[in-house]
TORMIDREN-590757 format. One record per residue (C-alpha): residue number from 1; x, y, z; residue in one letter. Coordinates in pm, 1 decimal. Example, Ala and Ser with C-alpha at 12.3 -4.5 7.8 and 13.67 -1.06 7.14 Angstrom:
REM residues 2
+-----+----------+----------+----------+------+
!  nr !       c1 !       c2 !       c3 ! rest !
+-----+----------+----------+----------+------+
!   1 !   1230.0 !   -450.0 !    780.0 !    A !
!   2 !   1367.0 !   -106.0 !    714.0 !    S !
+-----+----------+----------+----------+------+
//
This chain:
REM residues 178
+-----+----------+----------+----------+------+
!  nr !       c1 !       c2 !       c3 ! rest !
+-----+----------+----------+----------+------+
!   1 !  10509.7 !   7317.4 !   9405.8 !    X !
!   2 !  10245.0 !   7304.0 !   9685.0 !    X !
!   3 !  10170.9 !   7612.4 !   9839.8 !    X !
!   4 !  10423.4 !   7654.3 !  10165.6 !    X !
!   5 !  10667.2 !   7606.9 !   9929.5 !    X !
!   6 !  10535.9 !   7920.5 !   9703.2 !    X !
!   7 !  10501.6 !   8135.1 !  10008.3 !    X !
!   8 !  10880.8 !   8067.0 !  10103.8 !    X !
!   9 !  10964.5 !   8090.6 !   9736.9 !    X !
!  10 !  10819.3 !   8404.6 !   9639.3 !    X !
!  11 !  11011.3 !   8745.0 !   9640.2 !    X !
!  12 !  10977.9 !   9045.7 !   9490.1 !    X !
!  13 !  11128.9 !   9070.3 !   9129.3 !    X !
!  14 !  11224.7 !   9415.5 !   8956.8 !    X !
!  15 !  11369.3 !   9244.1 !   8647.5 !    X !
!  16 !  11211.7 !   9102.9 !   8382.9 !    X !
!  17 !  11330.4 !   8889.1 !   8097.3 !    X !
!  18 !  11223.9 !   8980.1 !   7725.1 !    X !
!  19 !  11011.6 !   8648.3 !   7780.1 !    X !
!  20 !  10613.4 !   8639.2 !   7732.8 !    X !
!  21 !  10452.0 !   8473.4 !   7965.1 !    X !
!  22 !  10243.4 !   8136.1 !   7838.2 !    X !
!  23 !   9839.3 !   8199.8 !   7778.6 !    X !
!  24 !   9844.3 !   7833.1 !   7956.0 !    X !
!  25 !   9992.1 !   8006.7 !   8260.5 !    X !
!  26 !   9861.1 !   8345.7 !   8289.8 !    X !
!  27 !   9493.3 !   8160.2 !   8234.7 !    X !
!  28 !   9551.6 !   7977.5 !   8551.4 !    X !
!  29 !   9678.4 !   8285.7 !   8742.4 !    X !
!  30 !   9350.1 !   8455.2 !   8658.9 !    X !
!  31 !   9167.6 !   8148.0 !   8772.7 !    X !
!  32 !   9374.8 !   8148.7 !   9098.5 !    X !
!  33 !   9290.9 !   8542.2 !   9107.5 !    X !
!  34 !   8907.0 !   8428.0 !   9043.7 !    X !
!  35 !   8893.6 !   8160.9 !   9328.4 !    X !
!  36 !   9004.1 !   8406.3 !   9565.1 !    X !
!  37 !   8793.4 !   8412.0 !   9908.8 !    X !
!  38 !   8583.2 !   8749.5 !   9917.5 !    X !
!  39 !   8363.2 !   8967.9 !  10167.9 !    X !
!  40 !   8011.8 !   8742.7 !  10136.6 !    X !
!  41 !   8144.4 !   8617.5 !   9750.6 !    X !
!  42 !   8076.5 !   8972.9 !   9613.7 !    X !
!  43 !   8407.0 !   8947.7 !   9468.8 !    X !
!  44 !   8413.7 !   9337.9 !   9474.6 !    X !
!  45 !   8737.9 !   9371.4 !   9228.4 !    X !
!  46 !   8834.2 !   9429.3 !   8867.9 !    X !
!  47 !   9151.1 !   9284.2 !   8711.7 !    X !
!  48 !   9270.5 !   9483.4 !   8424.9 !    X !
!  49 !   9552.5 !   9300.8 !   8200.1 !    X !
!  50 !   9801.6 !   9503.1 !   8051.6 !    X !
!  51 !  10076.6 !   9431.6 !   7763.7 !    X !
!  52 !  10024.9 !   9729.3 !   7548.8 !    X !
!  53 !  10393.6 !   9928.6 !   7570.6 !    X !
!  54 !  10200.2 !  10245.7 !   7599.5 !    X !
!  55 !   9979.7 !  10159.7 !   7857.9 !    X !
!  56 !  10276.1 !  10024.8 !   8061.7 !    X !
!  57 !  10464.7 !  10365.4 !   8007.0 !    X !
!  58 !  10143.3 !  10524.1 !   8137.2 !    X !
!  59 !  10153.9 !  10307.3 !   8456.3 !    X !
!  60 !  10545.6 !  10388.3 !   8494.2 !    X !
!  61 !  10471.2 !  10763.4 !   8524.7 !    X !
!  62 !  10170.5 !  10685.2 !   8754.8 !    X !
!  63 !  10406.8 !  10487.1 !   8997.7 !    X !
!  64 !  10658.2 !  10751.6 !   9008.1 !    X !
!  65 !  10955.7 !  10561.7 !   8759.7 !    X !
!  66 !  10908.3 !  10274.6 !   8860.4 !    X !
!  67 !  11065.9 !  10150.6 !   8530.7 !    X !
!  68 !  11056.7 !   9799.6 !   8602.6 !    X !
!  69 !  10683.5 !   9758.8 !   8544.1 !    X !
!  70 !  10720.0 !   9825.6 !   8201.5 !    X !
!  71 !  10983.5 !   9576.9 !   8197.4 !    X !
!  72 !  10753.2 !   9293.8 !   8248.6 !    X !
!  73 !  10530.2 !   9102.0 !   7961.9 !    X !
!  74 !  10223.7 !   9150.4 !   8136.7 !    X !
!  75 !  10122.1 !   9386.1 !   8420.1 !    X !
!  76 !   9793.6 !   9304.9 !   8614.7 !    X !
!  77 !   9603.7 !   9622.6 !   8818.8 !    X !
!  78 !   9370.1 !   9496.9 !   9005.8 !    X !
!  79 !   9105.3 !   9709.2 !   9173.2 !    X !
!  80 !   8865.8 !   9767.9 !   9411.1 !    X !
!  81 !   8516.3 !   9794.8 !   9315.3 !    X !
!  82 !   8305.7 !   9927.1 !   9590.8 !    X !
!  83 !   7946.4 !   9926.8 !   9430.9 !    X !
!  84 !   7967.5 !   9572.0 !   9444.3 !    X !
!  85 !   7954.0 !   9557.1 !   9831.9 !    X !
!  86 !   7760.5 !   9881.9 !   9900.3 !    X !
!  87 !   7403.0 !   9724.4 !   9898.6 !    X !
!  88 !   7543.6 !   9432.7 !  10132.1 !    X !
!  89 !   7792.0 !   9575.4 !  10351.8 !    X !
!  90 !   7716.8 !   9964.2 !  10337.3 !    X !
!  91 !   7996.9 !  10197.9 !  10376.9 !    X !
!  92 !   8226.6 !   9939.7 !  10577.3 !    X !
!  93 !   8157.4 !   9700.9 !  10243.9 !    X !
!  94 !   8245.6 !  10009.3 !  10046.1 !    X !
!  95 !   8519.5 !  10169.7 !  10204.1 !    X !
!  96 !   8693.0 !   9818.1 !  10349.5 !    X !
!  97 !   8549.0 !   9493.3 !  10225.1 !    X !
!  98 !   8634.8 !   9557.9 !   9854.1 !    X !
!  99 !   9009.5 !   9664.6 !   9902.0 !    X !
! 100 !   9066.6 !   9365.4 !  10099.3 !    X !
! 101 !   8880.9 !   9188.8 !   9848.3 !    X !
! 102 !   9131.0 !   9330.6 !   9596.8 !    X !
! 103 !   9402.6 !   9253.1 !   9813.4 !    X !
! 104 !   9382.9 !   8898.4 !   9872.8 !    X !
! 105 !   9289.7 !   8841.5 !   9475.9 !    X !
! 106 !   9690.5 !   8980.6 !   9403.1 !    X !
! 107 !   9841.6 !   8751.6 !   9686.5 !    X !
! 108 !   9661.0 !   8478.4 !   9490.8 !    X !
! 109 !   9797.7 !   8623.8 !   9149.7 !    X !
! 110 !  10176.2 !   8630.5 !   9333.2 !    X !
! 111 !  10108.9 !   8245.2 !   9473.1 !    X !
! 112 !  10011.0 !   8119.5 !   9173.1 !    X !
! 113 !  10295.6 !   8330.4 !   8974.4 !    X !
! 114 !  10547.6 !   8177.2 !   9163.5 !    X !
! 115 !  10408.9 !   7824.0 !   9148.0 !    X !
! 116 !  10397.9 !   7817.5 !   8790.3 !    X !
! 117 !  10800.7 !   7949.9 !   8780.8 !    X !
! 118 !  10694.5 !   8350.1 !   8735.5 !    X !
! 119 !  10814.5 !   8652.5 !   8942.5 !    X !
! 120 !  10608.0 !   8971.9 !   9028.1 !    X !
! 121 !  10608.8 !   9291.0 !   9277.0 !    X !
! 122 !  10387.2 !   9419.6 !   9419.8 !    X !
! 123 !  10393.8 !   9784.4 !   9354.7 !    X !
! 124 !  10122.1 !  10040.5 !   9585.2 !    X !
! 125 !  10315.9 !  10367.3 !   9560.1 !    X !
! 126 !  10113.6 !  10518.4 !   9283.9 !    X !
! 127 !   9904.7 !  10850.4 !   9137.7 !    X !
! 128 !   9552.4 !  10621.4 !   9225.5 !    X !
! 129 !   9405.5 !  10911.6 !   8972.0 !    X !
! 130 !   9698.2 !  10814.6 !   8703.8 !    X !
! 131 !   9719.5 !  10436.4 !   8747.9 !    X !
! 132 !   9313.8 !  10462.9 !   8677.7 !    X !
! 133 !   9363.1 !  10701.9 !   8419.9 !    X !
! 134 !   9628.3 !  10393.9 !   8237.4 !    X !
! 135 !   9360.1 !  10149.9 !   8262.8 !    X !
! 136 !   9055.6 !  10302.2 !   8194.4 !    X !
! 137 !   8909.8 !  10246.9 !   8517.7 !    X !
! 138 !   8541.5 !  10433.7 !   8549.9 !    X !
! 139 !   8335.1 !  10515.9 !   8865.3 !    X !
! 140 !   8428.7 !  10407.4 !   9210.3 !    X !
! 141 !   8695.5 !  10152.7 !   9097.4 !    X !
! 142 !   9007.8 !  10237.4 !   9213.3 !    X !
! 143 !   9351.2 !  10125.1 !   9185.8 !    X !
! 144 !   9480.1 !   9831.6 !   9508.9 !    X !
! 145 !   9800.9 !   9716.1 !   9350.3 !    X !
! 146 !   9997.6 !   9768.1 !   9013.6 !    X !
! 147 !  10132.2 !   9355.4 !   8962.2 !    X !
! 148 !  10391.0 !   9336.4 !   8677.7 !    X !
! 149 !  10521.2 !   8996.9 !   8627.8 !    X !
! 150 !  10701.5 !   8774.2 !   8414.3 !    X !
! 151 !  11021.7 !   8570.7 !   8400.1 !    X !
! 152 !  11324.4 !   8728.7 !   8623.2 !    X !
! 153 !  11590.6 !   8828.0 !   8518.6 !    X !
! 154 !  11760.2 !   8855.8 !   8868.6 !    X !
! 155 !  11740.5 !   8666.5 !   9156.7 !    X !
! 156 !  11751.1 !   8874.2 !   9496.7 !    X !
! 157 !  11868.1 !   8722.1 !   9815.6 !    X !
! 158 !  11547.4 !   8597.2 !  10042.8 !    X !
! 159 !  11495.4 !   8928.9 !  10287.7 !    X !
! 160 !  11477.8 !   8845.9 !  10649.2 !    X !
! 161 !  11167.0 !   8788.0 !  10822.5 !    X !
! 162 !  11053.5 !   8857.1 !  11206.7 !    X !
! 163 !  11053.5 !   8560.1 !  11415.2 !    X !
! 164 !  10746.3 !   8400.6 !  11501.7 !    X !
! 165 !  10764.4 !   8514.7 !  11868.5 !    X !
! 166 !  10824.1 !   8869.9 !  11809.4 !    X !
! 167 !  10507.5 !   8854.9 !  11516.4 !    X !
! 168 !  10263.3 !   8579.2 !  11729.8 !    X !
! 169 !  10161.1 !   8702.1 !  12056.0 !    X !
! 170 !   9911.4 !   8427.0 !  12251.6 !    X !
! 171 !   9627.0 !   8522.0 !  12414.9 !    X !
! 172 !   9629.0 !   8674.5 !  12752.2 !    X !
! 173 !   9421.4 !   8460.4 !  13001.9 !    X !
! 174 !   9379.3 !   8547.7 !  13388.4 !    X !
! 175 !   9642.4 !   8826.1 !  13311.1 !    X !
! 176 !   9888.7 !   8577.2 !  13196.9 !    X !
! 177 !  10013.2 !   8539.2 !  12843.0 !    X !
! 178 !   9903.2 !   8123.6 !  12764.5 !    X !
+-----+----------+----------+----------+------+
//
């Protein structure tokens, strides 16, 4: 599948089958995750994998119920580490850099998902403090996205998207749009 094809194909999946995902597979989604582009390469995240059942339970009461993420075979938190951009970037490396560092890794880990015939969701409404807490995360790493994934077990209609002129506005030259 090349990647346009991922994009259109991917959708967020609350349903997971009692299926574990392939080491062959979820190796190259953390490669995917690990060739993601970063503020000046400082590659200011952490990627925490988690399959325990407990662990997962802990991350369901962080998220509010979300019971689906315990669903899933594997659940990947990825988070920001800040440190790693401080000394670079100061507080804009800090505060900004490393969550959009973060961010970008997880679209990687939901491209590559869906490539290789796996579903995920992202899931950002969260206790930061709890979802930390569930993962052992130290210091000033904290929590950018909650990713369970696996095989579905449902397949939800394709949502509707804006259209392109409505989302792309051109650049306004002379004080006319070109």
């Amino acid at each position: 599948m090349d990647i346009i094809e991922a994009i259109k194909q991917r959708h967020s999946v609350r349903a997971y089958q009692k299926r574990e995902v392939e080491a062959e597979k979820l190796q190259r989604i953390l490669e995917a995750v690990n060739a993601a582009p970063s503020a000046g390469n400082r590659q200011a995240y952490e990627v925490v994998l988690v399959r325990d059942a407990e662990r997962k339970q802990r991350l369901v009461k962080a998220a509010w119920d979300q019971t689906f993420i315990a669903e899933a075979p594997v659940v990947l938190v990825l988070l920001a580490a800040p440190e790693r951009n401080r000394e670079r970037y100061a507080q804009r490396g800090a505060e900004l850099y490393c969550v959009q560092d973060a961010t970008i890794a997880c679209a990687y880990a939901e491209l590559a998902a869906t490539a290789l015939g796996l579903h995920c969701c992202w899931v950002g409404a969260y206790d930061d403090d709890a979802v930390a807490a569930a993962v052992g995360a130290t210091g000033t790493l904290r929590p950018v996205a909650v990713l369970p994934l696996g095989y579905a077990a449902e397949q939800p209609p394709a949502r509707p998207r804006r259209a392109l002129n409505d989302l792309v506005h051109h650049e306004v030259v002379g004080g006319k749009r070109s």
